[in-house]
C-alpha angles and dihedrals in degrees: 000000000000109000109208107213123253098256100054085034084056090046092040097054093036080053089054088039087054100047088051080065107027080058087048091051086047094057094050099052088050093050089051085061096073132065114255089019111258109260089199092066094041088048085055083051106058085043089074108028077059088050093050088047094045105041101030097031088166095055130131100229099049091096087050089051100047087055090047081057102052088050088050087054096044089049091046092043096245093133090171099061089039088058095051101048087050084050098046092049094042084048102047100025095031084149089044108122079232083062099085092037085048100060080051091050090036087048088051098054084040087057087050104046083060091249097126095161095047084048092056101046090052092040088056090066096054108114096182126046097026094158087062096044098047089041078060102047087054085059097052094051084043091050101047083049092245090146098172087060086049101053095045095052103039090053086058096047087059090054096050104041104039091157091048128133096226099051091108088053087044088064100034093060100040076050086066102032084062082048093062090041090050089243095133108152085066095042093059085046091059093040091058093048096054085054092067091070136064128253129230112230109215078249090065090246123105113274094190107143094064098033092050091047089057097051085047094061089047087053074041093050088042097055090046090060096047093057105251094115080158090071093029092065096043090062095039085056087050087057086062102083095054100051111025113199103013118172098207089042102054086040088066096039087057089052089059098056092041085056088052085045094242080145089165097051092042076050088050093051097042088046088059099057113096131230091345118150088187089053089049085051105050087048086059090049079056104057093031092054113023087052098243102134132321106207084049079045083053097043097058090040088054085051094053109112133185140043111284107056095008098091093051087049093059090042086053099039081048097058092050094055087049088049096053095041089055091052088054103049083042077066114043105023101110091191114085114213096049085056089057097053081053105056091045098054084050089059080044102061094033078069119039099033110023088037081211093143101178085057092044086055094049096046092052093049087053082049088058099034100048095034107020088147086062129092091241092067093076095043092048088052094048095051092047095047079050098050088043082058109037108023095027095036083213104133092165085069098028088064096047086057095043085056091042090057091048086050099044098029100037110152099034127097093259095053079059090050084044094055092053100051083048091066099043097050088052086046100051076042098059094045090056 
């Protein structure tokens, strides 16, 4: 039998060590080809990275394949294997030149896993790549909603990496961190910043035209909330031309309209969306609020399918039936208290379900006017003495209707209530 010698027997097994993960390493890049990256070849990776590890336990390249492995998992979202395998290397290869790449790819799968905390303590230790791993850090205060945090680091970020990458993703998301605080001024300030730089697709190449779209419906948002619907729908109309037929897009544009009371033309563009239960409801919102018509408000409202608005439609088609159904009976009943019952429960529904105060107001003085011998006048005069305090903020007013409940409704249980806010009015009046 022919021996090999030592020497050509060592290169020929660290050659077969190596292919097991050259092969590994092959797997994964081809599995990064694809979007979303293809499980079935990661799957084929980690099968080999797990042959390597199992079979040649002393060889060089284990610390290489565990963090292949943890890569494979993240990829997979498996966040707890990828952990373990970035442990396992961090814990038995703690000098390895994978350990510092490790604690990043061990603070995103932290990240993932929704252990934000855990993810920063092991990011600051990272001594490498610190632009990635504060960029990371941002992210976890973004993701667990701690805006104040967000906002602070990711202003010194700015500071320290002027030449980064991320920086466009930085001041997107301090744009919207200053969203969620109502800071928008400053959040249309960030978001127009982040539109002076150019995206990354996943594919390496610039993805501009969808991710610039995005940031400009949130300047468009922003604007919204700041009260300048004129500039947000101009942009809105721009965006046209990027993303034709957009469903979230027309649906703001419609809402512009709709704030600089162009009802038909915020009608016109809701009309044109197709098949959209959100675009039937907010016609409905149109006719029901801005006082158009009720029964065309119910009729869109009857039309709205699916889970997430359909419920509140049928709440809202529901109140307007009851509504229509208490006008008629405020004609025709011919008994009078049960008209007045009647009135009163349609103040009562202007109020507490269409919130339309001017029209509750209106409907209780009918109640007092028309019925003052009924049991609903006092109540009428005392709701309308408690919406003058605490929705109008008028306690003037308010203080003239409480007395005037006490005068007309003297020996009844609100007179009593009425006594008492009186008293205390005069009283928050004097202290001032």
């Amino acid at each position: 039998m022919k021996r090999w010698p030592l020497f050509l027997l060592f290169i020929i097994s660290g050659c077969a060590y190596y292919n097991t993960f050259y092969n590994a390493k092959r797997y994964y890049k081809n599995a990064m080809q694809d979007t979303p990256p293809n499980k079935e070849k990661l799957d084929k990776s980690i099968q080999r990275c797990e042959k390597l590890i199992t079979y040649h336990p002393k060889c060089k390249w284990v610390p290489d394949a565990l963090f292949l492995m943890g890569k494979c998992f993240l990829e997979k979202g498996e966040y707890g294997h990828a952990v373990r395998k970035f442990e396992e290397l961090r814990a038995y290869y703690p000098e390895h030149r994978l350990a510092d790449k490790s604690r990043l790819e061990l603070g995103k799968a932290y990240i993932k896993e929704g252990d934000y905390s855990e993810a920063r303590c092991i990011l600051e230790e990272v001594e490498e790549d610190k632009e990635e791993a504060t960029k990371l850090v941002i992210s976890s205060y973004f993701l667990s909603k701690d805006y104040e945090n967000t906002v602070e680091f990711g202003k010194v970020f700015l500071d320290n990496f002027p030449k980064s990458n991320f920086r466009r993703e930085i001041f997107t998301i301090i744009g919207i961190s200053y969203d969620s605080l109502k800071f928008f001024d400053l959040a249309l300030e960030n978001y127009k910043e982040a539109l002076k730089f150019k995206t990354q697709s996943t594919s390496g190449k610039p993805d501009c035209r969808q991710a610039s779209f995005e940031l400009s419906m949130s300047i468009g948002n922003a604007l919204l909330s700041l009260g300048k619907p004129e500039e947000a729908l101009q942009g809105f109309i721009a965006l046209r031309g990027i993303a034709e037929n957009n469903e979230d897009l027309e649906l703001k544009i419609a809402l512009c309209y709709r704030t600089l009371g162009m009802f038909e033309k915020a009608i016109e563009t809701l009309e044109a969306i197709e098949n959209s239960p959100t675009a039937l409801y907010e016609l409905g919102v149109i006719y029901e609020e801005d006082s158009l018509n009720l029964e065309k408000a119910r009729e869109y409202y009857q039309k709205v399918k699916g889970p997430e608005i359909a419920q509140d439609a049928l709440f809202r088609a529901s109140r307007i039936g009851k509504l229509t159904s208490y006008r008629e009976k405020v004609q025709d009943t011919t008994r009078v208290e049960a008209l007045a019952k009647t009135q009163f429960l349609l103040a009562e529904l202007y109020f507490l379900e269409f919130k339309k105060i001017d029209e509750a107001l209106k409907e209780y003085e009918i109640v007092i006017q028309n019925f003052p011998q009924s049991e609903y006048a006092p109540k009428s005069a005392y709701s309308i003495a408690w919406i003058l305090e605490y929705e109008k903020k008028d306690e003037i007013k308010a203080l003239e209707a409480y007395e005037k409940v006490v005068n007309d409704f003297p020996d009844t249980q609100y007179a009593e209530s009425a006594g008492k806010a009186i008293l205390r009015l005069k009283n928050e009046s004097n202290k001032e």
